[in-house]
N, C-alpha and C positions, 0 to 999 in steps of 0.2 A: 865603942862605936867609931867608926872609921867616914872620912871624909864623905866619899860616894854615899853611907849611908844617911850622914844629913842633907848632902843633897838634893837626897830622893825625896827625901821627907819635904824638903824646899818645891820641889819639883811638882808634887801634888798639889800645892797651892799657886804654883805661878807653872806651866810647863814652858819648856824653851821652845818649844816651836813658837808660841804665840807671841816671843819678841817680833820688834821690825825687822823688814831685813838689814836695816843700817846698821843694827845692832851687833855690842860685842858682849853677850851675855856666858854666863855658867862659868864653870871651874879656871879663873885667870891664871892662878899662880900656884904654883902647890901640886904634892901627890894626893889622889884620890886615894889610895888606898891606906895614908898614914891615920894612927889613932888621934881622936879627936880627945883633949885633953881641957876644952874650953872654946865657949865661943862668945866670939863679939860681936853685936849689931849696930850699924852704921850706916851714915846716911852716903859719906865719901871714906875711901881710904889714901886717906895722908899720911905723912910723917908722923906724926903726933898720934896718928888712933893705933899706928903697930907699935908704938912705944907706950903706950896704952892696952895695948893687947900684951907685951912681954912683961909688965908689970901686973896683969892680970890673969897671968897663964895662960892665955887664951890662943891657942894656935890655929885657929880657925874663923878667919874675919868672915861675916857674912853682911854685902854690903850693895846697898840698891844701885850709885851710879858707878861703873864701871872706870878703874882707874886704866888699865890699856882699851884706848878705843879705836885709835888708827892703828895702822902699822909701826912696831920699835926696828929700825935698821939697826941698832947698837944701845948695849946699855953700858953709859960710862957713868953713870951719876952727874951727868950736866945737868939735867932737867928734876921737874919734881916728879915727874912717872917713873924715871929711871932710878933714881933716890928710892921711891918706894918699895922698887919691884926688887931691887939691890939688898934692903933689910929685910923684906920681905922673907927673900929667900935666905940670907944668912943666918933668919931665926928659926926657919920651917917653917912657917907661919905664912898656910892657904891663904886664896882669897877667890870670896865666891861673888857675883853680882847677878842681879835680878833687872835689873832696871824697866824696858819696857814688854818685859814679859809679866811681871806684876805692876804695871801701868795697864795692861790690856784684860786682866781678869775683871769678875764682877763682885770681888770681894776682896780687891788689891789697894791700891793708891786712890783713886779716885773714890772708892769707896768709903773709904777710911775721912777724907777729907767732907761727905756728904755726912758720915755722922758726927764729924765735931761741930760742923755748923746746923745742924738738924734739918739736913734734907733728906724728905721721904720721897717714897714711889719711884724710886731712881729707875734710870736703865740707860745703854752704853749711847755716847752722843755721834761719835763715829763710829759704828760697826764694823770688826774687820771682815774685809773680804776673804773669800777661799777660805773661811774656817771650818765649813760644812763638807764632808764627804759622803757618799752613797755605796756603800757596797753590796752589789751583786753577785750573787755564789748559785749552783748548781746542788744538788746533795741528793742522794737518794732517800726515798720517804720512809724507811724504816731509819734514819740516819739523821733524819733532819730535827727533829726536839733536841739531839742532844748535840746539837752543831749549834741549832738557837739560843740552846740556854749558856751556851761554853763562849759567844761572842758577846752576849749580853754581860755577863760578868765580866768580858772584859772592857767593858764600854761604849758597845753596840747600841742602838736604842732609845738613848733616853732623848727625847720633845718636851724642852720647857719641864714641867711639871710632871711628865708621864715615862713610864720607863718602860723596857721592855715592846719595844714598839715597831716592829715586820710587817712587811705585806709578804704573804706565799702564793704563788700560782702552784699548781700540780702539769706536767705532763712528760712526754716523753724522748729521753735524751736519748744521744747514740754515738757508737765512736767503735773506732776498730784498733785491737792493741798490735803494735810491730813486734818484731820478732825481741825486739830486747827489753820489752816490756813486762811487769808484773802485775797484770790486773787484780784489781779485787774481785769482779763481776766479768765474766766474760772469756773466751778464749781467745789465743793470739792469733791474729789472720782472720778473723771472723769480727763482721762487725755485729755490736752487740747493741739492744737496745732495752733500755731501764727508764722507769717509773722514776720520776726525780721530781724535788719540788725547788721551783727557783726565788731564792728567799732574798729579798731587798730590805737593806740596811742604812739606817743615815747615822753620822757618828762625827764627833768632835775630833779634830787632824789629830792634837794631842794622844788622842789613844789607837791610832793604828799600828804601830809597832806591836803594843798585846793584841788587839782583835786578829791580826795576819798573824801572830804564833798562833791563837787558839783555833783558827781556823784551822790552819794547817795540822797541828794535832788531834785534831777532831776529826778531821772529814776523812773518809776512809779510802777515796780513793788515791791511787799513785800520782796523778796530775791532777791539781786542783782546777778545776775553771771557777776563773773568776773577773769582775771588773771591779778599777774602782775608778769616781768618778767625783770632780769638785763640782760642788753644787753654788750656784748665783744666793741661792737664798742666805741672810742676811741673822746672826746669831743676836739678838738686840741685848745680849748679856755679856756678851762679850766684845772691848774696843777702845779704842781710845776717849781717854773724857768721859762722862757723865751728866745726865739732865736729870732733875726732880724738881720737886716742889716744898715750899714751905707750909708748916702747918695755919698759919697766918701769914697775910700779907702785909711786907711791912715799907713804910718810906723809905726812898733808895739812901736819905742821907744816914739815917739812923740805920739800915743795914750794914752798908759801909763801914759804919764806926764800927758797929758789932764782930764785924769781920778784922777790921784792924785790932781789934783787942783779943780776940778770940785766938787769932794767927799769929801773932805776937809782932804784927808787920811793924817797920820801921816806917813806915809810907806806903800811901796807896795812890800809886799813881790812873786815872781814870778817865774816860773819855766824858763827852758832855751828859750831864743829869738831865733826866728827859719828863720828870715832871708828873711823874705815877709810879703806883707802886710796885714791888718786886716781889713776885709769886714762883714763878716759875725760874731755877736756878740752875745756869752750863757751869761744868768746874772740870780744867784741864791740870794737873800739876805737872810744874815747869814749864819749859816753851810751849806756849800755846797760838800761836797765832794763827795756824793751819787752821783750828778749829771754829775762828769768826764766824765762815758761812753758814757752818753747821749750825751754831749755836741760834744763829739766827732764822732759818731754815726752820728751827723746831719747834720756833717762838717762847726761846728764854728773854727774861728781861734783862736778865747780867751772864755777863759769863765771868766767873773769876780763875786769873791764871797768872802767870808769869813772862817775861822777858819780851815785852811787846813795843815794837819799835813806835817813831814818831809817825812815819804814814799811814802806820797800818792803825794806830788810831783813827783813823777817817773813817775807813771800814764799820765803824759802829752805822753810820749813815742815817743818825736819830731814830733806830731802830732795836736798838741794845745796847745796853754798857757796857764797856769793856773796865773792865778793871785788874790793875796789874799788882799783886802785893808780894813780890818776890820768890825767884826760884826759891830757894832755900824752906821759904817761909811756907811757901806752897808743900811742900814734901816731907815738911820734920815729923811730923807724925810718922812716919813707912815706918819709920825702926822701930817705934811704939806697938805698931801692928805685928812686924818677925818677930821681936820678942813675945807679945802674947801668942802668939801660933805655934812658936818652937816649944814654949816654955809648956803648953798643952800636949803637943805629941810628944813631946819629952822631958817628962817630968825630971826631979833630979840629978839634973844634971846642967853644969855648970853656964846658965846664957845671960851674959852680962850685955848691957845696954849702954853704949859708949857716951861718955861724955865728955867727950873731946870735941871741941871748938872747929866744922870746918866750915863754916858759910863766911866764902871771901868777901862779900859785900859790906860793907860799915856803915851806917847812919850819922849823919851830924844832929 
C-alpha cells in the first residue's frame, strides 16, 4: 500500500477541502507514491515521535496538528520544524496532517470529544459556509437516468438523511454546431433542437472533482452545459465545534470536576459559575475563543475549549461558562479516533499509536 493510497483512505473521513483556509493540511513531507511499510498516529510531530516512528518501522507519520505551517525560507536545523522536517527526510519517513479538516467533519474531533464526555444529539456549533454546491446540467431525456444515477454515485444528492435527491424539469434545448464541431444530435450549420431535461443537484464541495468526471463521462454530448453554484444554505453537520446535550442535567461544580478527570486536565481554568445547572454543552478542541458567540447564540451553558485569554473571559457576560482545560488535553483523544478508523479500513496491517510525549505545557 503506497502513501497516496492511505491517504485517500484518510481523505474519506476528513476531505481537504473542508480544512480552513488558514490551513496547511495533507501530504507535508514525503513521496506519495513510496510503499507504506508502517504507520504512526500522532497528536504532533516532534523529534521524539520520528524517532518513535524509526524504532517502530513506521515510515509513515499520520498526524492531526501540522508541523510546517507558515512558510520555511531555509531549512538548517536552527529550529524544531527544521529539525523535524531534516530527519524526516533523511529516514523516508512521510508526514501527513489533518488538522482542521478533521476539526470540521461530523464524526472528527469534536465528535470524538462529545462521546468521551457523553454528549448526545450533537450537531455543528459553527457551520461552515460555501459547503453546499448546486449543480445544474442539460441532458437529453433518453440520456438522463443514466446521467442521474452516474452523479449520484458519485455524491450527488444526498439531504441529511435522504439520498438520491433531483429536481428535473423537461423542455426544449437548442444549439447550432460549427464547422469543427462533432455533434451527437444534429447537423453542422444547422441549428438543432432536442427534448432535454434540466436536472438540479446539490452536493458536498468535497465531491465535485467525481461528480464533474461522472458528468462528463456520461453525458453524451460534445459540450457539456452546465452551472455550478455555492449555495448560503448552511450543512449543520458539518463545522467548527459542536453543541449537544447531556442525558442528565448536572451542577456546573461537579460537571467541571468530571470533566477535569475525564480529560485528564491538569486545570481548568473558568469563567464565573452562574448558579444552575448544565444541560446543554458547546465543545471546541484547541483554540476556541472564536466560538463564545456561537456558543452562546445557541444557548449552551458551557462551552469547553482551550487556550482562552484573560479578556476574553468577560465574554462569558453571566451567560455561559467558559471553561478552558488545555489545548493538548482538549484533542488527545484524535489519534485514538485515526487509529480506530485506519485500523478498520485496514486491517492487518501495521498502525501503531504513538506514545510519545508532545504536550509542551507542565502542571505544578
Amino acid at each position: 500500500m503506497t502513501v497516496k493510497e492511505v491517504t485517500e483512505i484518510l481523505e474519506d473521513l476528513a476531505p481537504l477541502s473542508y480544512a480552513e483556509g488558514f490551513d496547511n493540511v495533507g501530504l507535508l513531507v514525503g513521496d506519495s507514491t513510496s510503499e507504506v511499510t508502517g504507520i504512526l498516529v500522532s497528536l504532533d510531530t516532534m523529534e521524539n515521535v520520528i524517532d518513535e516512528a524509526i524504532e517502530k518501522k513506521c515510515n509513515l507519520i499520520v498526524s492531526f496538528h501540522p508541523i510546517i505551517f507558515g512558510g520555511l525560507k531555509k531549512i538548517t536545523g536552527k529550529s524544531y520544524v527544521e529539525r523535524v522536517v531534516i530527519k524526516a527526510i533523511k529516514n523516508d519517513i512521510a508526514i501527513y496532517s489533518m488538522h482542521t479538516a478533521l476539526d470540521n467533519v461530523p464524526n472528527g474531533v469534536n465528535a470524538k470529544i462529545c462521546e468521551v464526555l457523553g454528549i448526545k444529539n450533537t450537531k455543528a456549533l459553527i457551520p461552515q459556509k460555501g459547503s453546499i454546491k448546486k449543480l445544474t446540467t442539460y441532458v437529453p431525456l433518453k440520456d438522463a437516468e443514466a446521467v442521474r444515477k452516474a452523479i449520484f454515485n458519485a455524491g450527488a444528492g444526498n439531504i441529511g438523511n435522504y439520498s438520491n435527491c433531483s429536481f428535473n424539469v423537461n423542455g426544449l434545448g437548442s444549439y447550432k454546431a460549427g464547422e469543427n464541431a462533432k455533434p451527437t444530435l444534429g447537423e453542422i450549420g444547422k441549428t438543432h433542437y432536442e427534448e432535454e431535461t434540466q436536472l438540479n443537484v446539490t452536493f458536498s464541495k468535497a465531491h465535485q472533482s467525481k461528480i464533474m468526471k461522472a458528468l462528463f463521462a456520461t453525458h453524451p454530448y460534445e459540450e457539456v452545459a452546465y452551472e455550478i453554484t455555492t449555495l448560503e444554505n448552511n450543512d449543520q453537520n458539518l463545522g467548527m465545534g459542536m453543541i449537544g446535550t447531556l442525558d442528565s442535567p448536572m451542577g456546573e461544580l461537579d460537571f467541571l470536576k468530571q470533566v477535569k478527570q475525564t480529560m485528564s486536565a491538569g486545570g481548568i481554568r473558568h469563567s464565573k459559575l452562574l448558579g444552575r445547572e448544565i444541560q446543554s454543552v458547546a465543545v471546541l478542541g484547541g483554540s476556541g475563543a472564536f466560538a463564545i458567540d456561537a456558543a452562546k447564540a445557541a444557548g449552551a451553558d458551557i462551552l469547553i475549549t482551550a487556550d482562552i485569554k484573560y479578556h476574553e473571559f468577560y465574554k462569558a457576560e453571566d451567560k455561559i461558562v467558559i471553561a478552558d482545560i488545555g489545548h493538548y488535553e482538549s484533542e488527545q483523544f484524535t489519534k485514538n479516533l485515526l487509529v480506530d478508523y485506519l485500523t478498520k479500513k485496514i486491517p492487518n496491517f501495521a498502525i501503531r499509536l504513538s506514545e510519545s510525549k508532545t504536550n509542551p505545557i507542565k502542571y505544578l
